[in-house]
C-alpha positions as CSV (number, residue, x, y, z in Angstrom):
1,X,57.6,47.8,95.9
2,X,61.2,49.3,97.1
3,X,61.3,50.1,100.4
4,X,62.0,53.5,102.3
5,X,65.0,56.0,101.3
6,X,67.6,54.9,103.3
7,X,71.4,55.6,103.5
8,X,74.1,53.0,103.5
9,X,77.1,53.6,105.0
10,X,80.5,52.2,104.6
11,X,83.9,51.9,106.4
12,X,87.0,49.9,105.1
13,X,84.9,48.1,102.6
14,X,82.0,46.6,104.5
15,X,78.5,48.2,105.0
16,X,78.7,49.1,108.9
17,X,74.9,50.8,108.8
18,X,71.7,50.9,106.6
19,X,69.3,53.6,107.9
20,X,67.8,56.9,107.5
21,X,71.1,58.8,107.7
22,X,74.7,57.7,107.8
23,X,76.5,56.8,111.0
24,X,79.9,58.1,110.1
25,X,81.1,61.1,110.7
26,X,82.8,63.7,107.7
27,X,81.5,60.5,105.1
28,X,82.3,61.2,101.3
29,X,78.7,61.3,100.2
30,X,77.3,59.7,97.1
31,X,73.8,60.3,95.9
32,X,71.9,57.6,95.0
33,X,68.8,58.8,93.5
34,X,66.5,57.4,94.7
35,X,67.7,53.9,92.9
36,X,67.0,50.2,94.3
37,X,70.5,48.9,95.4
38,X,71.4,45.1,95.1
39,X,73.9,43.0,95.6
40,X,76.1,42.8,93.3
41,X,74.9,40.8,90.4
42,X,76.9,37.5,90.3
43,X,77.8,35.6,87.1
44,X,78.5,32.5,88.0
45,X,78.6,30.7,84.4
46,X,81.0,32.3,81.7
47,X,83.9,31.8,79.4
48,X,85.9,35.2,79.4
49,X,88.9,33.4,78.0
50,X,87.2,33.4,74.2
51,X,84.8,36.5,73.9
52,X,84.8,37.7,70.4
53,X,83.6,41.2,72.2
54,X,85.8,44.2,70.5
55,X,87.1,42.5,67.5
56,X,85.0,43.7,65.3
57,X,81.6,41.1,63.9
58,X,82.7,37.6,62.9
59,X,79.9,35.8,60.7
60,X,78.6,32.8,62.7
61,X,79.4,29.3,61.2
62,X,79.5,26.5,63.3
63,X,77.3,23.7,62.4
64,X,74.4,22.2,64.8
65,X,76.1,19.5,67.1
66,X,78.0,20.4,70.2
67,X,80.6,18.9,68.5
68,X,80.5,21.1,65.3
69,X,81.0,24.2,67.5
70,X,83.8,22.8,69.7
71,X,85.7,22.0,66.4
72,X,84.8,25.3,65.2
73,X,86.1,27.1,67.9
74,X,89.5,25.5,68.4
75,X,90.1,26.2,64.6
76,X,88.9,30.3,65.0
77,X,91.3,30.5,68.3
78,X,94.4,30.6,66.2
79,X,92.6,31.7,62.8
80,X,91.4,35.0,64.9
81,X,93.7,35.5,67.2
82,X,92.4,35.5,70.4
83,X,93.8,36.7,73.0
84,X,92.7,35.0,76.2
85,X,94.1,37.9,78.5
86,X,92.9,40.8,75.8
87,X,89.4,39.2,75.4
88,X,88.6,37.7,79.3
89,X,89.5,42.0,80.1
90,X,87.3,43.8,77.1
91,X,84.4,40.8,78.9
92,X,85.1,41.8,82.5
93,X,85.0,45.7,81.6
94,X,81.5,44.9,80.6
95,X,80.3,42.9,83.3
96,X,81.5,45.8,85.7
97,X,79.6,47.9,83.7
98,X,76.4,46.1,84.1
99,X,76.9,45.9,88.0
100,X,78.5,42.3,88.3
101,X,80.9,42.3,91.2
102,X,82.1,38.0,90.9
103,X,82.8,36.1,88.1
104,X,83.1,32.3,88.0
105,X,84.9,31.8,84.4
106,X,85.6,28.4,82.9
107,X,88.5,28.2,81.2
108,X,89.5,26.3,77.9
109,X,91.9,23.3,78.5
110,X,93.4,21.3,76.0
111,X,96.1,19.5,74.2
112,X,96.7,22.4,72.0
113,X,96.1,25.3,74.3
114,X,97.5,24.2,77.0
115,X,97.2,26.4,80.0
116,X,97.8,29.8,78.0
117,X,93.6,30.5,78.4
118,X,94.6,30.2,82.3
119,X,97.5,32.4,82.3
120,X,95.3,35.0,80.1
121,X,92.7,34.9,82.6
122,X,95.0,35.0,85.4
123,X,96.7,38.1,84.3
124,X,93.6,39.7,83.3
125,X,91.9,39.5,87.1
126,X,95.2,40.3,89.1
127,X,94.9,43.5,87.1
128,X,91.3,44.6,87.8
129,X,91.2,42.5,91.1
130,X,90.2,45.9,93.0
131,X,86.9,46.3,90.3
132,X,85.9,42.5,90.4
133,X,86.6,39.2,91.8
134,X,87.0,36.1,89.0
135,X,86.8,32.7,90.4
136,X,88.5,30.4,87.6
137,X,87.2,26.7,86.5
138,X,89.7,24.5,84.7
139,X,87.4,23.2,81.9
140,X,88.4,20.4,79.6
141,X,85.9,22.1,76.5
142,X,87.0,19.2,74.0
143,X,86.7,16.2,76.4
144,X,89.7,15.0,78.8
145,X,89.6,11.2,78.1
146,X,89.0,11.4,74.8
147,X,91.7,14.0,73.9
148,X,94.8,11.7,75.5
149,X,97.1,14.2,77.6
150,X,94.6,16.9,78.0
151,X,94.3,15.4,81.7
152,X,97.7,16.2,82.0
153,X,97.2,19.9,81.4
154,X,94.3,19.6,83.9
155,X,96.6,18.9,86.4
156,X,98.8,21.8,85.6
157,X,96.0,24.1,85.5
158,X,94.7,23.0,89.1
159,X,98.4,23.3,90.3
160,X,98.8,26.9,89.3
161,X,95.6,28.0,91.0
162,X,92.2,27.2,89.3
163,X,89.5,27.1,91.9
164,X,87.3,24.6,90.4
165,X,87.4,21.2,88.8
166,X,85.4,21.2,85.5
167,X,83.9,18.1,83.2
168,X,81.7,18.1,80.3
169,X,79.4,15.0,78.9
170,X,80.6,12.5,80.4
171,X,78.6,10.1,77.4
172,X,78.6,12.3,74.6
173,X,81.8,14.4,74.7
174,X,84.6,11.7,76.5
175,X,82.2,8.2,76.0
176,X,83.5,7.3,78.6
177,X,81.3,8.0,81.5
178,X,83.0,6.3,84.6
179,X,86.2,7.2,84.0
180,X,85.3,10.9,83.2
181,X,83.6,11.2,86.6
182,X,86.4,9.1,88.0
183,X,89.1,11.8,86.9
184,X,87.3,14.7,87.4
185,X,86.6,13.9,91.0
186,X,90.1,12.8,91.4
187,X,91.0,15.9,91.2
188,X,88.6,17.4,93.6
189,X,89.7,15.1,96.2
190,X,93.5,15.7,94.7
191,X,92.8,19.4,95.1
192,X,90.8,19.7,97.4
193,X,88.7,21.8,94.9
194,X,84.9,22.1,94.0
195,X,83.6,20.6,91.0
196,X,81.4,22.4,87.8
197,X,80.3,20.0,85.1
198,X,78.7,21.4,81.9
199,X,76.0,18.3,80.9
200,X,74.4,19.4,77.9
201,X,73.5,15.7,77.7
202,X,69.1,15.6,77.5
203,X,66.8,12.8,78.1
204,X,67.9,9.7,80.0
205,X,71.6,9.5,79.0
206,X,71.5,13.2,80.4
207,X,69.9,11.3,83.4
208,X,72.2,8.5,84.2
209,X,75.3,11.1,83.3
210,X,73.9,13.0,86.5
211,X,72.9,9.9,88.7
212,X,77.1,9.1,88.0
213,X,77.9,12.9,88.9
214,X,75.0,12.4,92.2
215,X,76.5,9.1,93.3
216,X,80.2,10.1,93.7
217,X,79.2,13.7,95.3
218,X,77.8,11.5,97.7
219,X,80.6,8.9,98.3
220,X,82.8,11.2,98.6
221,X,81.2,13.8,100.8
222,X,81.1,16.1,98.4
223,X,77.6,17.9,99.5
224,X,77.7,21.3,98.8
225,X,80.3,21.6,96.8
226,X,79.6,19.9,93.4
227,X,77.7,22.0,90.4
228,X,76.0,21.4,87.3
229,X,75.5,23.4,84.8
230,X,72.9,23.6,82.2
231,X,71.3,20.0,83.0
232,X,69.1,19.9,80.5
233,X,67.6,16.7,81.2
234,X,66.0,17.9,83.6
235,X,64.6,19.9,81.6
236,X,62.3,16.9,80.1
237,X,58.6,16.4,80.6
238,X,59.0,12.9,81.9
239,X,58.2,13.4,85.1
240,X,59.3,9.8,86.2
241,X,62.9,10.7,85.0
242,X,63.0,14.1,86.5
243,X,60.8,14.1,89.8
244,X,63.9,11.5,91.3
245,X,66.9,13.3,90.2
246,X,65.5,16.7,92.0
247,X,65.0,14.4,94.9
248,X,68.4,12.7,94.7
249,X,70.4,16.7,94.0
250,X,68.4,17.5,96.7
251,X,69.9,15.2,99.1
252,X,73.4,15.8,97.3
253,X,73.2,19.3,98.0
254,X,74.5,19.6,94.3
255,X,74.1,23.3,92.9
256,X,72.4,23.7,89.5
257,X,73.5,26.3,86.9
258,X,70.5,27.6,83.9
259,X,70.7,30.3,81.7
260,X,67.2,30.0,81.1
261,X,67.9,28.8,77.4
262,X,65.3,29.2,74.7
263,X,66.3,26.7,72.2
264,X,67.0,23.7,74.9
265,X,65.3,21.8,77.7
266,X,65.5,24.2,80.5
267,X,65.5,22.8,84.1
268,X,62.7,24.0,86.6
269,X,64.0,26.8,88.7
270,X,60.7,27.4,90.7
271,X,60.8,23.2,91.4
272,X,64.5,23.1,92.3
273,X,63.7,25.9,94.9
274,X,61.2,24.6,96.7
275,X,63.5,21.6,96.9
276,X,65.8,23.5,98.5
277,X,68.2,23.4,95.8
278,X,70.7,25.9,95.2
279,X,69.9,28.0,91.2
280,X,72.7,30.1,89.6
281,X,73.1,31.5,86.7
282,X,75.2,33.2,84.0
283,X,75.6,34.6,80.6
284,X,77.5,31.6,79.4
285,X,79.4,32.6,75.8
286,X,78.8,36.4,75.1
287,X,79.7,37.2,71.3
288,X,81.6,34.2,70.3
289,X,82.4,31.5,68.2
290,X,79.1,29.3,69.3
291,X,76.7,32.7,68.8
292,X,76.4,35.8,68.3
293,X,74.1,36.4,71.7
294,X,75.4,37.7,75.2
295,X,75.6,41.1,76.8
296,X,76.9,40.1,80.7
297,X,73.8,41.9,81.8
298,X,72.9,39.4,84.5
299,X,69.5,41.9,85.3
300,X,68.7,41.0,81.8
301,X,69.5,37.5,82.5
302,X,67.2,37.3,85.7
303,X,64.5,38.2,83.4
304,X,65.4,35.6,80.6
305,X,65.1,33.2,83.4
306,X,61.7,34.4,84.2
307,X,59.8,34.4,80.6
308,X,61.5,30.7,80.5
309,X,59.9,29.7,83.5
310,X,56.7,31.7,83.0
311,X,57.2,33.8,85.8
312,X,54.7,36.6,85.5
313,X,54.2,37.5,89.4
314,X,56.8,40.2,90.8
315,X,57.3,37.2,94.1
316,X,58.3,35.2,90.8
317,X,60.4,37.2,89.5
318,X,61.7,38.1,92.2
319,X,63.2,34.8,92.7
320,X,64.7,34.8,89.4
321,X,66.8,37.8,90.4
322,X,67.6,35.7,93.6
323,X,69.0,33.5,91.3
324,X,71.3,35.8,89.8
325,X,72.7,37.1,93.0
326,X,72.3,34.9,96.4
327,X,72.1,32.0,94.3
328,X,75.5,32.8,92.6
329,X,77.1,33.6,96.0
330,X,76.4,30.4,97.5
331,X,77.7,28.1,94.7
332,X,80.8,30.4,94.3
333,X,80.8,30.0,99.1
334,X,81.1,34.1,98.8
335,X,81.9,34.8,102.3
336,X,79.7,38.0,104.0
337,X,77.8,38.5,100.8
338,X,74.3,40.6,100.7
339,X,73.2,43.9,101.8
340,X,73.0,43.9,105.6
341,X,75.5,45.6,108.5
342,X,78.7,43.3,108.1
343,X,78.7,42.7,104.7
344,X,81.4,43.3,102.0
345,X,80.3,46.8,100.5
346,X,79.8,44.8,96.7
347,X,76.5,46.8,95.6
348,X,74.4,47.7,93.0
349,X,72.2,51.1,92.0
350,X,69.6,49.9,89.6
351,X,66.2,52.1,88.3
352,X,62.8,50.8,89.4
353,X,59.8,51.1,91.8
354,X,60.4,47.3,92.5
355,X,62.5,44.8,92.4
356,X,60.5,43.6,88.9
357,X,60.6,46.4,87.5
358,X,64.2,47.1,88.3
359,X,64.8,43.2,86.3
360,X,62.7,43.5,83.3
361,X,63.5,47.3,82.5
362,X,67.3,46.7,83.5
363,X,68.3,50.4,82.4
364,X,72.2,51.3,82.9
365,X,73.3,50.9,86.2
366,X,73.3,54.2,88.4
367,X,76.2,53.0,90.6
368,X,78.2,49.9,90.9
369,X,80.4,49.2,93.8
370,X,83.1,46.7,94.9
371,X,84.0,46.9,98.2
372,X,83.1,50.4,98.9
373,X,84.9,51.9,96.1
374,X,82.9,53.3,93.0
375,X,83.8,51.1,89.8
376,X,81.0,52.4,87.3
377,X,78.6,54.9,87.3
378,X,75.8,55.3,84.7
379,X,76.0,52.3,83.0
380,X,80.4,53.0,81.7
381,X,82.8,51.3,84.1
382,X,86.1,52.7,85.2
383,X,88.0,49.8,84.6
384,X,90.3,50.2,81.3
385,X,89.8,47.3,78.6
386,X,92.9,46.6,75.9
């Protein structure tokens, strides 16, 4: 159940007080009615650069393969004209709305793009830097080795400022599995940057693609700082292929990213946590060229997670909404994150009487704050989308 009214005061931007009445004196005063309040939701898996979101409906086309859609989607870029700084702002307006306070956003880079999708997405979160913090990954979505030069534009991308390193099927996409992990963690140590590898790969090339990605993390002392995102294989019911990569992640310290898919091998979240490995999560595409699916409600995502673990106790569920905010903050290393005395004032006001109830009704927010300043109230955000 929630716990007890309380107040929660705050001074420059960090919560200095949680108690039965505020501890500062001629406060502006903000009723909260009686909500739960969060952290603020963290979606640490999305591509604002190519939301189709406010440009009217596009009839879905690509065809079944990873491929299909990646082909598809480099064609509709210029065929629709999409915008990267238009579209990553109309996505971020959204996600405000829904009470997300950080973004981690991969970021199309290719031959024919170039760095354009960065610049976009640049522009987009130095403009609504005071309703939202965006974390960019530099993400090679057509392969790097495959595509000759794309590399090139990695390394501009990484020069101008991109946070994170990102790969993508090291087998399937680049066929090239060494030397994909050999450039991608190039960079990092080039860098100095984190790492965020989509591997969509499943079965036992999925497998050996993340034994590759588990094997440099740990040769280069990378613990900690290396994710993967949607790892299906380890989403398998072979048990001998699975049970020794959670044990080797484990001792990686290497992050794991799920969306809680329902058409694709989903990994364990309840197993990875009781390995003490770290769980994010996040919307992934909303409304674009791969689907027509996403609404950057990452309550509504906590509680996709759960029916796609089975999670039917509120402890459960519980931990799926973990997932969504703690788990996000410590792949994304969010310093002074959570709701305690200290803390940056990045909240949440969400309906419920619980914490499960609050995740599986997910009604508009109440009240969504970034560091102590109001950026959406009653489910329509403040911040101004083109």
């Amino acid at each position: 159940m929630a716990g007890p009214l309380s107040s929660i005061a705050v001074v420059a931007g960090r919560i200095v007080s949680i108690g039965p009445r505020s501890n500062v004196p001629d406060a502006e005063t903000v009723d909260g009615g009686g909500a739960i309040a969060l952290p603020g939701l963290v979606e640490a898996h999305t591509h604002l650069d190519k939301t189709l979101w406010g440009m009217g409906w596009h009839k879905h086309q690509a065809g079944p393969r990873l491929i299909d859609k990646i082909d598809t989607e480099r064609v509709l870029r210029r065929t629709l004209g999409i915008d990267p700084a238009r579209q990553s702002a109309r996505q971020i307006a959204l996600s405000v709305s829904k009470g997300t306070t950080h973004i981690r956003s991969h970021v199309d880079i290719d031959t024919e793009v170039g760095v354009a999708g960065i610049e976009g997405v640049m522009a987009t979160r130095e403009r609504h830097r005071d309703a939202i913090d965006v974390e960019i990954v530099a993400f090679p979505q057509s392969g790097m080795l495959v595509r000759p030069g794309t590399a090139e534009v990695m390394d501009r991308a990484l020069a101008m400022g991109a946070e994170v390193v990102g790969g993508l099927d090291p087998c399937a996409i680049d066929r090239d599995p060494k030397g994909h992990v050999d450039q991608v963690f190039a960079f990092a140590q080039r860098y100095g940057r984190p790492v965020d590898i989509h591997l969509h790969e499943t079965g036992e090339m999925g497998g050996f693609s993340m034994e590759l990605i588990i094997d440099r993390t740990l040769a280069l002392g990378m613990q900690g700082r290396v994710t993967i995102s949607h790892a299906f294989c380890l989403g398998s019911a072979d048990r001998d292929l699975v049970d020794p990569l959670i044990d080797a992640l484990a001792k990686a310290d290497i992050a794991i990213m799920t969306t809680g898919p329902a058409s694709r091998p989903a990994p364990p979240v309840r197993r990875l946590v009781e390995r003490g490995i770290v769980v994010c999560s996040g919307s992934d595409g909303i409304r674009d060229s791969w689907g027509p699916y996403g609404n950057a409600d990452m309550l509504e995502r906590a509680m996709l997670i759960g029916l796609r673990n089975n999670f039917r106790h509120d402890a459960d569920v519980e931990m799926a909404l973990d997932v969504c905010t703690h788990g996000g903050a410590k792949v994304m290393a969010l310093k002074d994150y959570g709701l305690a005395p200290g803390c940056v004032a990045d909240l949440v006001l969400a309906d419920g009487e619980s914490l499960t109830e609050a995740v599986v009704s997910h009604t508009p927010r109440r009240l969504v704050v970034k560091r102590g300043r109001v950026v959406a109230r009653d489910g329509k955000a403040f911040v101004r989308a083109p």
